[in-house]
Every structure is written in structure tokens, then in C-alpha cells.
C-alpha positions as CSV (number, residue, x, y, z in Angstrom):
1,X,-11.9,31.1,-30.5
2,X,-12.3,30.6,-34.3
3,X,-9.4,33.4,-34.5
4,X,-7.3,31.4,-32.5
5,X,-4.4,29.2,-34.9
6,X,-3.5,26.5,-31.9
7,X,-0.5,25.6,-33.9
8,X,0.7,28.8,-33.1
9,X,-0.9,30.5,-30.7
10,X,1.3,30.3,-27.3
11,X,0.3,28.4,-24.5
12,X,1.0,30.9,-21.3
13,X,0.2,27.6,-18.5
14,X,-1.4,24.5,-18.5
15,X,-2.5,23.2,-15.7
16,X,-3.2,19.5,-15.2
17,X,-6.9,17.8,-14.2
18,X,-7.4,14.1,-12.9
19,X,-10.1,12.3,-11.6
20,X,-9.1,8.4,-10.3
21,X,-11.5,5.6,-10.9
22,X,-9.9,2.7,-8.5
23,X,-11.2,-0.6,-9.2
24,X,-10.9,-3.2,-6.1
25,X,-12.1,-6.8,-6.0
26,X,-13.2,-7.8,-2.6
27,X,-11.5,-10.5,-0.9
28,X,-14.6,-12.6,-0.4
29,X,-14.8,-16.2,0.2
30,X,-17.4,-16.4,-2.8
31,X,-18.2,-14.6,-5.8
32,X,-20.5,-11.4,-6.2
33,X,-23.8,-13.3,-6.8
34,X,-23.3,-16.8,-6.5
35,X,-21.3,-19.2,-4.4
36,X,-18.9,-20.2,-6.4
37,X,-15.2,-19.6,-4.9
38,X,-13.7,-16.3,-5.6
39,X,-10.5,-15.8,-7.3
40,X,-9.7,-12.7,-5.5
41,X,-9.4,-14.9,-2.3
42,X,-5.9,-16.2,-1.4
43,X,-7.7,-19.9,-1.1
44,X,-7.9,-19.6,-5.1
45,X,-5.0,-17.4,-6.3
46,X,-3.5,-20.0,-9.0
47,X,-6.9,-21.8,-9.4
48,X,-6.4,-23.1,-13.0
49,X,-8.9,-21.1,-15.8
50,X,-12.2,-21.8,-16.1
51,X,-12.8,-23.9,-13.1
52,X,-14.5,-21.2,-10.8
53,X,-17.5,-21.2,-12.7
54,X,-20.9,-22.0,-12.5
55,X,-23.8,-21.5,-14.6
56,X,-24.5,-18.3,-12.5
57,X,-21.4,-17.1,-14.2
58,X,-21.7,-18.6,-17.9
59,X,-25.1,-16.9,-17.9
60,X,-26.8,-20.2,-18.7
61,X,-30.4,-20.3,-19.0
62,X,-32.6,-20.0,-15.7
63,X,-29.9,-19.2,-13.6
64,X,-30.3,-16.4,-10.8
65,X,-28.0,-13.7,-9.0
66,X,-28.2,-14.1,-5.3
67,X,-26.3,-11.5,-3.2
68,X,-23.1,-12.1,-1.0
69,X,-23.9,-9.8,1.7
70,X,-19.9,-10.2,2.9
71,X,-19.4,-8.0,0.0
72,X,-22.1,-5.3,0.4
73,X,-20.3,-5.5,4.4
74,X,-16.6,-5.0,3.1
75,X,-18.1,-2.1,0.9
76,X,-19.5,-0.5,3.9
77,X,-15.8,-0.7,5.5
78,X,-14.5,1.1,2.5
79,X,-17.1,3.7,2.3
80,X,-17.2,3.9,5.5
81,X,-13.0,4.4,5.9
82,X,-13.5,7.0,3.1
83,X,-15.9,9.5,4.8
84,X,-18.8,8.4,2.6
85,X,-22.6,8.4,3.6
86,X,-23.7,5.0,3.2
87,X,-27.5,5.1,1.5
88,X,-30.4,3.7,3.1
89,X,-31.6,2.1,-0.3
90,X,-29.6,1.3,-2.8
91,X,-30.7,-1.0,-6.1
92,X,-29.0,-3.2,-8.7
93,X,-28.8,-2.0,-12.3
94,X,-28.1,-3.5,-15.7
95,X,-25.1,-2.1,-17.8
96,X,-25.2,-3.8,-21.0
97,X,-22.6,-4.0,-23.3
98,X,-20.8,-6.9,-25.3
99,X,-17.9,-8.6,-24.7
100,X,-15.9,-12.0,-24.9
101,X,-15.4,-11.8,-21.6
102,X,-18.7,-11.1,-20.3
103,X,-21.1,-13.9,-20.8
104,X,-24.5,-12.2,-19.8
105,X,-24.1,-9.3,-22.9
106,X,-24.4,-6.9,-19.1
107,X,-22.8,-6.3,-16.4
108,X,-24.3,-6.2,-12.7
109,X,-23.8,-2.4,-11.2
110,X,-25.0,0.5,-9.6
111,X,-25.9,3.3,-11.8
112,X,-28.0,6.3,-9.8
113,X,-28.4,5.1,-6.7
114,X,-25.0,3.7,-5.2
115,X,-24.1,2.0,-1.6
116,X,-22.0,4.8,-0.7
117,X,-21.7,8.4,-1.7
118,X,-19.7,11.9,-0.8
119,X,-17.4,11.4,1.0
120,X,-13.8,13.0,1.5
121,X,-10.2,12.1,2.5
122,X,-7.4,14.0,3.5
123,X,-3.4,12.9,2.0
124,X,0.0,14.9,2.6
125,X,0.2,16.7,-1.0
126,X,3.4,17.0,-2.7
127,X,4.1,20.3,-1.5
128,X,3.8,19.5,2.2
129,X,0.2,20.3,2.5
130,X,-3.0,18.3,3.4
131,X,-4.9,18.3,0.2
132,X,-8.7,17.2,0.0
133,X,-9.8,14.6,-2.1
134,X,-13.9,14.3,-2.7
135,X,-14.8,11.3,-3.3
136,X,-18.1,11.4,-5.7
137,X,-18.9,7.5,-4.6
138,X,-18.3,4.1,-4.2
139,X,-20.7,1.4,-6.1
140,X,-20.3,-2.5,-6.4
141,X,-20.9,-4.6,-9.1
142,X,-19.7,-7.9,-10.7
143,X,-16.0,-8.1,-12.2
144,X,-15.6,-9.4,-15.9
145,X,-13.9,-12.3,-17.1
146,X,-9.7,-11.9,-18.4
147,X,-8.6,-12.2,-22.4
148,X,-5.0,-13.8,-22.5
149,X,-3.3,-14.1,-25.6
150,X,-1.0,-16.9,-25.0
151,X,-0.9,-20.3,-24.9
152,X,0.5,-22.5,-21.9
153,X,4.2,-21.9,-21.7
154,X,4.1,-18.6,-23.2
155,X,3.7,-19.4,-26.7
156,X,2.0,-16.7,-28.4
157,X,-1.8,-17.3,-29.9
158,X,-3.1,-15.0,-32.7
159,X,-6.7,-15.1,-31.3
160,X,-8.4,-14.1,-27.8
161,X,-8.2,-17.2,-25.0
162,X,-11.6,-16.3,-22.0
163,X,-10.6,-17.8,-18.9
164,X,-14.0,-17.0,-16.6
165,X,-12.4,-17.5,-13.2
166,X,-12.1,-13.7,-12.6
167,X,-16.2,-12.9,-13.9
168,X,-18.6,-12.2,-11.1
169,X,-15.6,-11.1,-9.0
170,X,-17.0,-8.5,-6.8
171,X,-15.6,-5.7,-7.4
172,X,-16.1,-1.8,-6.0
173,X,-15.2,1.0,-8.0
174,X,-14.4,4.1,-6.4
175,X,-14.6,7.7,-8.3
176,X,-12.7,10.5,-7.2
177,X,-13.9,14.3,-7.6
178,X,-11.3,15.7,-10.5
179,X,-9.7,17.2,-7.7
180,X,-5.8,15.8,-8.6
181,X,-3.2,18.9,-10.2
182,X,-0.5,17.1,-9.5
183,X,0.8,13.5,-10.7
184,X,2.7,13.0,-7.0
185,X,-0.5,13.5,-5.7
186,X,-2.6,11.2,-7.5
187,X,-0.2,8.2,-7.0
188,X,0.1,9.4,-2.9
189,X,-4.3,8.7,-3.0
190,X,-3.7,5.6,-4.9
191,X,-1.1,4.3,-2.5
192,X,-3.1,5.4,0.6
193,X,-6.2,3.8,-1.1
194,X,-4.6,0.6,-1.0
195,X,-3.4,1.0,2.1
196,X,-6.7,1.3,3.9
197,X,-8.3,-1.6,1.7
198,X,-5.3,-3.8,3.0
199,X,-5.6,-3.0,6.7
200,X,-9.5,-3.2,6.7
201,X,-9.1,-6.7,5.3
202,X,-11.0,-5.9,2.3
203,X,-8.5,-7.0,-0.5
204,X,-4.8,-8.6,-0.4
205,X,-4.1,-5.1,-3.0
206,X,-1.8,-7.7,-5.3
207,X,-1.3,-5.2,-8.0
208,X,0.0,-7.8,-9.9
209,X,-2.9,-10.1,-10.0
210,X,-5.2,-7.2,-10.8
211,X,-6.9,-6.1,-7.4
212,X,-6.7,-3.0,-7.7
213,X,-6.8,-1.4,-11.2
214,X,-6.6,2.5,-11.5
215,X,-8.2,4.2,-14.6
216,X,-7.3,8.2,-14.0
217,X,-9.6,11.0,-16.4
218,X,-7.0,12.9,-17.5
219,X,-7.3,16.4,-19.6
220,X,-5.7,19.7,-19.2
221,X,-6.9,23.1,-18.9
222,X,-4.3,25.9,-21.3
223,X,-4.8,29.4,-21.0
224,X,-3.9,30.8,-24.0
225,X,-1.8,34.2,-24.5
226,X,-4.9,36.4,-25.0
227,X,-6.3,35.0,-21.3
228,X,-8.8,32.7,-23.1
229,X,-8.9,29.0,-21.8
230,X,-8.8,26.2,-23.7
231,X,-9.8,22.7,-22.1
232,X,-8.7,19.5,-23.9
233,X,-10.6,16.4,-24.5
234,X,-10.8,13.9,-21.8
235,X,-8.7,10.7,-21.7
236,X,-9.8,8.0,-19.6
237,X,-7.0,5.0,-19.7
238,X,-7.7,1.8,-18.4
239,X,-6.6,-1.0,-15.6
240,X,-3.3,0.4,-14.7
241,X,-1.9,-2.1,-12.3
242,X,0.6,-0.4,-10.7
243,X,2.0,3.0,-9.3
244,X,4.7,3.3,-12.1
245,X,2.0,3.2,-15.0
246,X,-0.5,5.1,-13.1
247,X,2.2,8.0,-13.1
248,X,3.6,7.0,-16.4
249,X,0.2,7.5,-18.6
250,X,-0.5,10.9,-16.4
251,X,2.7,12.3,-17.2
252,X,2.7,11.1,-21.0
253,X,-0.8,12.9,-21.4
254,X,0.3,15.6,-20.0
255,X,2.4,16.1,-23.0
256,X,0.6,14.4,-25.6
257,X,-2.7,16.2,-25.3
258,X,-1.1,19.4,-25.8
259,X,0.4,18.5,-29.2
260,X,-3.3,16.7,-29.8
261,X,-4.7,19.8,-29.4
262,X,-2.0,22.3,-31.5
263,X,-3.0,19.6,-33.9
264,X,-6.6,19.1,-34.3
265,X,-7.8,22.0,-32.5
266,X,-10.3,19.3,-30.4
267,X,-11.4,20.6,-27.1
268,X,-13.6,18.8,-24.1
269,X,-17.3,18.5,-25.2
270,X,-19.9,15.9,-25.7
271,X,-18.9,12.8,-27.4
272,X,-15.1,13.9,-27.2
273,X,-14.2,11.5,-24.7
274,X,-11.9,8.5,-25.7
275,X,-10.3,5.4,-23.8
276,X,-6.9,4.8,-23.9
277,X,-4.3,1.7,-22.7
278,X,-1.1,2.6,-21.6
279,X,1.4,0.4,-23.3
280,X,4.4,-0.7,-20.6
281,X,7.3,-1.1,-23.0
282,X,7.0,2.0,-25.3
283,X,5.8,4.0,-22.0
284,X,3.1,5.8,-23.6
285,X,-1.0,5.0,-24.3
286,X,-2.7,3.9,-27.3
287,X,-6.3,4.8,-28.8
288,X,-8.7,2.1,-27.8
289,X,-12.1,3.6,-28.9
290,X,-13.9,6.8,-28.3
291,X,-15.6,6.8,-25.0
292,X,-19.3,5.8,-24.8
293,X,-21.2,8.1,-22.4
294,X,-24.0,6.8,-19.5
295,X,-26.5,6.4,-22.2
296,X,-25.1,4.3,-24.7
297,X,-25.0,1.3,-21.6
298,X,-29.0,1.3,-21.5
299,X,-29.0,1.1,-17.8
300,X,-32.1,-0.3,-16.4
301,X,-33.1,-1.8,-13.0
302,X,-31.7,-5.3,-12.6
303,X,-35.7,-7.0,-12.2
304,X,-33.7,-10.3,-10.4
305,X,-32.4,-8.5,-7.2
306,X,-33.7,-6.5,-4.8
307,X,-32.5,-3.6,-3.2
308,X,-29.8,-3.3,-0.8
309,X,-31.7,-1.7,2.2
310,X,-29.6,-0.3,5.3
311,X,-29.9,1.2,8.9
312,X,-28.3,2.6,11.7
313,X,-27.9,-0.3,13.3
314,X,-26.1,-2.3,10.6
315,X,-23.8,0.9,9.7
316,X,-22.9,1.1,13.5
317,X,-21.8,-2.2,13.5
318,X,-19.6,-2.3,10.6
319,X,-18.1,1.4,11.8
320,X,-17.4,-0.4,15.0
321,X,-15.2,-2.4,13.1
322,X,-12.6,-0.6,11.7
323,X,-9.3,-0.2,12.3
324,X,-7.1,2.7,12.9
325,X,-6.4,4.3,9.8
326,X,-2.6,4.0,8.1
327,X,-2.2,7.5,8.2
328,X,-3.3,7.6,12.1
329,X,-0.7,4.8,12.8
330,X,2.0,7.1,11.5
331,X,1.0,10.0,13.1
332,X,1.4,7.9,16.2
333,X,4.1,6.2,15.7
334,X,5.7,9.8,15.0
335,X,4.1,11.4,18.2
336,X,4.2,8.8,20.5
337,X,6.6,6.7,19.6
338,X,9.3,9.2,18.3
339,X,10.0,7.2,15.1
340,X,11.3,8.9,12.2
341,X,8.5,9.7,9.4
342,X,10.5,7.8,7.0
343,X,10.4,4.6,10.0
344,X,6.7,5.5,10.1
345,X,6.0,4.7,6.8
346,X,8.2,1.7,6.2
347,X,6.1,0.5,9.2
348,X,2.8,1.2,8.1
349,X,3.1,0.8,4.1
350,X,3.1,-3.2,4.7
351,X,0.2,-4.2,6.6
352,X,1.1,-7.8,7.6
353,X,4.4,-5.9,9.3
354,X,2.6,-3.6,11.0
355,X,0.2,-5.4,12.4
356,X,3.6,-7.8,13.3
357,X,5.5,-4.4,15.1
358,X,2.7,-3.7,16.8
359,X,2.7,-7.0,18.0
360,X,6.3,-6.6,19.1
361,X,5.7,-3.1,21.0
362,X,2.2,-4.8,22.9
363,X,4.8,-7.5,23.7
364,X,7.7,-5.5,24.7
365,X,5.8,-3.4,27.1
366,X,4.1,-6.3,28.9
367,X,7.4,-7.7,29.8
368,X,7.7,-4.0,32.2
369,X,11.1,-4.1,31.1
370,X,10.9,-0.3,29.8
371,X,8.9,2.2,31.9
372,X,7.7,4.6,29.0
373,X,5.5,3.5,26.1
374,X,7.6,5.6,24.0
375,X,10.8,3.6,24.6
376,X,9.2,0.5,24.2
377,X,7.7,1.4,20.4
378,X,10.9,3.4,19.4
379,X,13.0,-0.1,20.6
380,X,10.8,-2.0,18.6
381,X,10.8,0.1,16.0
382,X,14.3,0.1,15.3
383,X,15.1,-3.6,15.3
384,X,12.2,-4.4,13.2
385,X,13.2,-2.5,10.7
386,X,17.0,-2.4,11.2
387,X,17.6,-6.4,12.8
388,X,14.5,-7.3,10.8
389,X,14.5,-6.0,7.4
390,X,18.2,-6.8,6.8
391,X,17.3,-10.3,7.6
392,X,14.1,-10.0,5.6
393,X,16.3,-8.9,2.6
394,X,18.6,-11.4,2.9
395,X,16.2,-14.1,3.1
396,X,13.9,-12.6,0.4
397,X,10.8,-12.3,3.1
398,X,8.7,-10.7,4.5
399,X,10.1,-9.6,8.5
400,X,6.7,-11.4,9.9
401,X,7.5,-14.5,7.8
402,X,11.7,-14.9,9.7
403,X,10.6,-16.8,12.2
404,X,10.9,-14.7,15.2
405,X,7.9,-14.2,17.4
406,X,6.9,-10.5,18.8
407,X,7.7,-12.6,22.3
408,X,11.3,-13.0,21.0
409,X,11.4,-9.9,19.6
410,X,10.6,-8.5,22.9
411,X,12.9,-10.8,25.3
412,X,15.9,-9.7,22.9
413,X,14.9,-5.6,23.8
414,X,14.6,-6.6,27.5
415,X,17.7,-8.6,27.4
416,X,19.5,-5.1,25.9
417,X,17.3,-2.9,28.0
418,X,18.9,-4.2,31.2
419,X,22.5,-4.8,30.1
420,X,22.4,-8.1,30.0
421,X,23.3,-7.9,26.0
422,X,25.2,-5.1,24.1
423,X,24.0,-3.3,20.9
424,X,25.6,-5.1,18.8
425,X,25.0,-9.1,20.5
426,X,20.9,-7.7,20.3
427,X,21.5,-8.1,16.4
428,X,23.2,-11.2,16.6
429,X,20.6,-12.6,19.0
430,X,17.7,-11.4,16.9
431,X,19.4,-13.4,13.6
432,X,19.6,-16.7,15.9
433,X,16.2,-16.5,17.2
434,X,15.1,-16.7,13.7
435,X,15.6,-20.2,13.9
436,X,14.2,-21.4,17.2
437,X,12.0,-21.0,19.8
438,X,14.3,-21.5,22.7
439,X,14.3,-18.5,25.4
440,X,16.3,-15.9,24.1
441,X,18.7,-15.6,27.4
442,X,19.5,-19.7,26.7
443,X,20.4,-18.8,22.8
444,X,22.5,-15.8,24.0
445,X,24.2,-17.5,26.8
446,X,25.2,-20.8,24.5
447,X,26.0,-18.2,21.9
448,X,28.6,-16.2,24.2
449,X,26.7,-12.9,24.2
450,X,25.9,-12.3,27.9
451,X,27.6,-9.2,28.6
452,X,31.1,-10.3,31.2
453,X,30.8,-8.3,33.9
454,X,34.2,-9.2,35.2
455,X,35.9,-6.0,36.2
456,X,39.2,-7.5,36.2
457,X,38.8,-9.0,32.8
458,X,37.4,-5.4,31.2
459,X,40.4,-3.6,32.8
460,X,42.9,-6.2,30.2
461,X,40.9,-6.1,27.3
462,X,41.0,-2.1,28.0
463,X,45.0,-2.0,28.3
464,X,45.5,-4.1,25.6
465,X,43.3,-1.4,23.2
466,X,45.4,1.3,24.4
467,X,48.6,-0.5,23.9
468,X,47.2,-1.1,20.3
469,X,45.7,2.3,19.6
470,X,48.9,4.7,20.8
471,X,47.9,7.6,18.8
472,X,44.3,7.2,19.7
473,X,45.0,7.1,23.7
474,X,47.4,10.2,23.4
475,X,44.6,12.1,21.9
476,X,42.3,11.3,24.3
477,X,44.6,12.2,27.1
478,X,44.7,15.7,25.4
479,X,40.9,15.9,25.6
480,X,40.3,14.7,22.3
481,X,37.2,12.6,22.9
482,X,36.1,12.0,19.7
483,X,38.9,9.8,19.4
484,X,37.9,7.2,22.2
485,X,35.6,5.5,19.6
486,X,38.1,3.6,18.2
487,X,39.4,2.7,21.2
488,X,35.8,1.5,22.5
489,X,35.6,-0.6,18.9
490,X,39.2,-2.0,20.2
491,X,38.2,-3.5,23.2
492,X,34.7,-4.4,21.6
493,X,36.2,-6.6,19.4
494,X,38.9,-7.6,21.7
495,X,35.8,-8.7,24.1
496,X,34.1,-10.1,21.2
497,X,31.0,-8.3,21.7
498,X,30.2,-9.2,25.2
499,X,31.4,-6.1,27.3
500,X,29.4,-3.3,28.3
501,X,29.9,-0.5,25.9
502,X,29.2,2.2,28.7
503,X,31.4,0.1,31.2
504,X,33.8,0.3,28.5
505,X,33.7,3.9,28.1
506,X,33.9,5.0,31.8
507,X,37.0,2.3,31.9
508,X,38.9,4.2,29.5
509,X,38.5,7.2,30.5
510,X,39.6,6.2,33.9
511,X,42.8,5.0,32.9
512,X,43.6,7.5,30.5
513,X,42.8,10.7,33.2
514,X,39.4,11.9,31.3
């Protein structure tokens, strides 16, 4: 390789290399190893700083860890969820670095023996195929406190403020195999990831707020014109908060490492590891430090905590537990339900309104309006996300947070189902019952939506379209069909919504010799 110039030398392919470490605080009632509230709960969301804190978490003299076994359970879920052995012992270790933010000088982890280990999971890859994703393990520790560097109303502070409210969070890192070639890819696992922490109740997953944090291992293998290989140093970037930076620091290293490389000539090897931030406005990372390795921590055994020792029995019991998996619910929804893929996922991707549609199916079907399960979950898929999200945009919600109850939801299919409202009076029905709990027939009779079943009265709103629509009636009397939509919109909105749109149909074709 000494022969090689890499200024010059041409790079035949690169190809790309990621491994994802995915930080997520548990949504515990209390912290990690001491009861003091946790900021990661929704109870303590805009808890102001420093006032979760105890002297547990300021490291004061004589104070002692105590484990939240809630938070060992949730990791189970997780581990559990990702095909992961969970390990029959399991111990505490000391990672000790310094900080402002970290009172103790250390860190609370697991180093060589962590709660869950090998596991696997499958995600639809970019190109259409399942693609494998080994998952090395899953360990939990104890969050750190945050650095801000502004003052209250924004103003900006030249030194480092330490709110503690965040430290002794308890927080599970997950480590990926480098098994990511493709950026789509990595963000698909990071989504799913999410995913299944929300609907096993492990973590709200507010990006925003920092509960999950994604830190990718990024470096690229170049084969060189002569067929030797070249592999550049790793990058590790940390706490992305969100999908578009996780993407935007892969794709901008992707790039940048080759010119590193023409440059310096630097390939992967020890002590060539560096950390990087990823810097939102400029859209590109920044050198942070080179990368300590395992060592330089000084892991030993934490000597205040004992081990985390599990069984059968306590695994079964947490595996009993779990939910379907997102990616299950879609395949259902697809299969049995005959939804869309795209309705699938706008279903599944928001756990709160999935858990609310599948209220609205269980709902639908008890009411033994609709014979086939299928019918019943396509109907309520369809006016949850057609009836519901336009509302939900409107109203800047969430579609479980209108107002409507899976009950109304399902008297407003039932009410269409048997022709007692049209397509159209089933959205207007929906919008109204966002603002009461009246029976839905009551709101659509007061509201003039009961389809009129008066033939007499059909028979003049039909004349009256084709005395309006001339040109429309001729062509249907030439066997133009397609043409008999506008005259089926006519009487619609001569009727205001409250005829029969197949009563409408046969009507006209009746009087126009179809």
C-alpha cells in the first residue's frame, strides 16, 4: 500500500458500513437507582432543572444505588421484542470518565456481561427485501445530566449551565452488528426501533426531548483500481435526535471520509477512531475528540450493587407480555383487513392511533352490523384516516385526541353499512360527533342526514338533474355511462346529501332507458 498515492489513485467502489448505537430512556416512574421522579416520565416532562435530584444523584457522600427493577423489566420487553437472549446473571460495572454533567466522575453500566445479548430483527430494506439486522446487545445503565448554554429566555451564556434533572435516567443502549449498506436502511431500523419501544410502553420515543438518541459507526470500505481495499477510519457521531440528522451525518460521511482519506492517507486501525457532532444548520459533523477505546474507561465491578440474576420464570412472564409487533400489525392489517400498505403504516407508525383504530374495528364488529372481519377493519380503516385525519389536521391533533369515541366511530359505519346514511353524510356525521356524545342516529337525524327514502320525492330530484344536465342525459341515453356521474352529483346535491346514491343510480337509469 506504500505504492499507493490516495490523491490519485482511483477509487473503483465504495461501499458504505454502519453500525447504530440507539440510546432510549425508559419511561419509568423513578430514576435508575434511586426514587427520585424520572424526567423521562410524562408526569415530569417540563419539571423545572435541578429539582429531580437527590443526593443519590449529586453523588453526595454515603449515598447508595438501589435498583428500579421496572427498569431491568422494560429492558427485558425490549430485548426480548428484539430476539435477544436475556442472561441469567448479569452485573453492574463502573465506567469512569469526567464530566460536568456527571457528578459521580462514573457512570453506572454494563460492560462484559449485559441483560440481553444476540439477538436479530428483520426490516423491509430499501430494495424491497427483508434484510437482517444482528443485534450485538442491549445493556442498561444510568443517563447523564444535560449542558445548556442559554439563559432563561434564550439569551445566550458564554459558559456551560448543568441542569441534573436528566442524570440517573435509566437509559438502555442498544448496539447493532455493522450490518447497515444503505442509509434508507439504517433510518427504516431506527424508525421500527422506535416503534416497538412505543407500543411496548417502554418510552413515549419524543425525539425531541431526547428519548431516543442515535449515535451510527460510520466508515467505508474503497476498493482501489489495483483490487486492493482500503478501509477508512471509523466515525462515531453522537445523540442525533431525529431521523433527518441520523440520515444527514451518514450521507455527509459518506463523502467526507473519502476526501479524509485522499488527504491524509488514514485508514481504520487502533486508536483511529474519533467522535464527531453533527451540526443541524451547516448540515455536516464537527471533530469532537479522538475516540477513547474500552480501556481508557477503567471498567471495574460496581462493589455497591449486586447482580441482576434471572430465570425462566421471570422471562416467561415478561414474554407473556408483549404486544404484537408494528410490523405484524401491518402485515395484518394488509392480509386481513385489505388496507393499502401505505394505510397500514399511517395506522401503525402512531401508536396512540393504532391502538385507537383498533379500538374502532373491536367496536365496529361487535355492533354485528358487518358480517366479515375484513369489512369491518377496511371501514374503519378508511374513516380513521380519511374522516379522522382531515379533522385531526385541521384541529392540529392527534385523531384519538377529536373527541370521537371507537363506539361513535362504529355507530357512524353501521349507520352507512345499512343505508341509513350516504358516503358523504358518514363524513359529516363523523365531524359532528366530535363534539358530543349523543347517539349518532339522534345527531344525524337533527342534522338532516337520514337518507329519504321517499320514492316519490327521489323521482323529482332525479327529473330536475336531467333537466339541468341535457348533455349529460343524452349521453347516457347513448350508452355513455361514464357520464351519469354528474348526473348522480346533480341530484346529490339537489337532495342535499340525504338520498341513496345506489337508489339514485338505478333511478336514473330507469328514466333514461339504461
Amino acid at each position: 500500500m506504500e505504492s499507493v498515492d490516495p490523491k490519485t489513485v482511483k477509487i473503483v467502489r465504495s461501499a458504505l458500513k454502519v453500525g447504530l448505537e440507539i440510546h432510549i430512556e425508559l419511561a419509568t416512574r423513578t430514576k435508575m437507582f434511586t426514587r427520585v421522579p424520572n424526567a423521562a416520565h410524562p408526569a415530569h416532562f417540563d419539571e423545572a432543572p435541578n429539582t429531580l435530584i437527590d443526593p443519590v444523584v449529586c453523588a453526595l457522600p454515603g449515598a447508595l444505588p438501589v435498583m428500579n427493577r421496572a427498569a431491568v423489566e422494560m429492558s427485558m420487553k425490549v430485548g426480548l421484542a428484539l430476539g435477544c437472549s436475556i442472561a441469567r446473571h448479569s452485573k453492574w460495572d463502573r465506567k469512569n470518565y469526567y464530566y460536568p454533567d456527571l457528578p459521580k466522575g462514573y457512570q453506572i453500566s454494563q460492560y462484559d456481561l449485559p441483560l440481553c445479548h444476540d439477538g436479530r430483527v428483520e426490516i423491509p430494506g430499501h430494495d424491497g427485501a427483508t434484510r437482517a439486522i444482528g443485534i450485538i446487545r442491549a445493556h442498561l445503565e444510568e443517563d447523564t445530566g444535560k449542558l445548556g448554554h442559554e439563559l432563561p429566555g434564550g439569551r445566550a451564556y458564554a459558559g456551560s449551565l448543568v441542569d441534573l434533572n436528566r442524570a440517573g435516567t435509566p437509559l438502555l443502549e442498544v448496539v447493532t452488528a455493522p450490518d447497515f449498506d444503505h442509509v434508507d436502511d439504517v433510518v427504516t431500523f431506527a424508525q421500527e426501533l422506535r416503534n416497538i419501544c412505543r407500543f411496548l410502553g417502554v418510552t413515549e420515543g419524543i425525539m425531541q426531548k431526547g428519548h431516543m438518541r442515535f449515535e451510527p459507526n460510520i466508515n467505508l470500505e474503497l476498493v482501489l483500481a489495483d483490487g486492493s481495499i482500503v478501509k477508512t477510519p471509523i466515525v462515531e457521531v453522537k445523540n442525533l435526535n431525529s431521523f433527518r440528522a441520523l440520515r444527514g451525518a451518514i450521507e455527509y460521511e459518506s463523502t467526507r471520509q473519502i476526501e479524509e482519506w485522499r488527504e491524509t492517507g488514514r485508514t481504520m486501525g487502533r486508536g483511529m477512531k474519533s467522535t464527531r457532532g453533527w451540526d443541524d444548520v451547516a448540515l455536516k459533523t464537527l471533530l469532537q475528540r479522538e475516540k477513547e477505546d474500552a480501556h481508557d474507561y477503567r471498567y471495574f465491578p460496581e462493589p455497591d450493587l449486586v447482580p441482576v440474576e434471572t430465570d425462566d420464570a421471570w422471562i416467561a412472564r415478561i414474554a407473556a407480555t408483549l404486544p404484537e409487533p408494528p410490523l405484524a400489525r401491518r402485515a395484518r392489517y394488509r392480509d386481513v383487513y385489505g388496507l393499502s400498505d401505505i394505510d397500514a403504516r399511517n395506522l401503525v407508525d402512531d401508536r396512540d392511533t393504532c391502538f385507537y383504530y383498533e379500538a374502532c374495528v373491536a367496536a365496529t364488529l361487535a355492533l354485528g352490523v358487518f358480517k366479515e372481519e375484513k369489512s369491518a377493519g377496511y371501514a374503519a380503516g378508511k374513516i380513521v384516516l380519511n374522516a379522522g385525519a382531515k379533522r385531526a389536521n385541521e384541529r392540529g391533533v392527534a385523531v384519538h385526541d377529536l373527541g370521537i369515541d371507537a363506539a361513535q366511530v362504529a355507530s357512524v359505519l353501521g349507520l352507512r353499512e345499512q343505508g341509513t346514511i350516504g358516503p358523504q353524510a358518514a363524513d359529516t356525521l363523523f365531524g359532528l360527533l366530535c363534539e358530543t356524545k349523543e347517539p349518532a342516529l339522534a345527531v344525524a337525524e337533527r342534522g338532516g342526514l337520514v337518507v329519504v327514502r321517499d320514492e316519490g320525492k327521489l323521482l323529482e330530484w332525479v327529473d330536475a338533474a336531467i333537466a339541468a344536465n341535457a348533455q349529460a342525459a343524452d349521453d347516457v341515453r347513448a350508452g355513455k355511462m361514464s357520464a351519469i356521474g354528474r348526473l348522480v352529483g346533480a341530484v346529490m346535491r339537489l337532495s342535499g346529501g340525504k338520498a341513496d346514491a345506489k337508489d339514485v343510480n338505478d333511478a336514473l337509469k330507469s328514466r333514461l332507458g339504461q
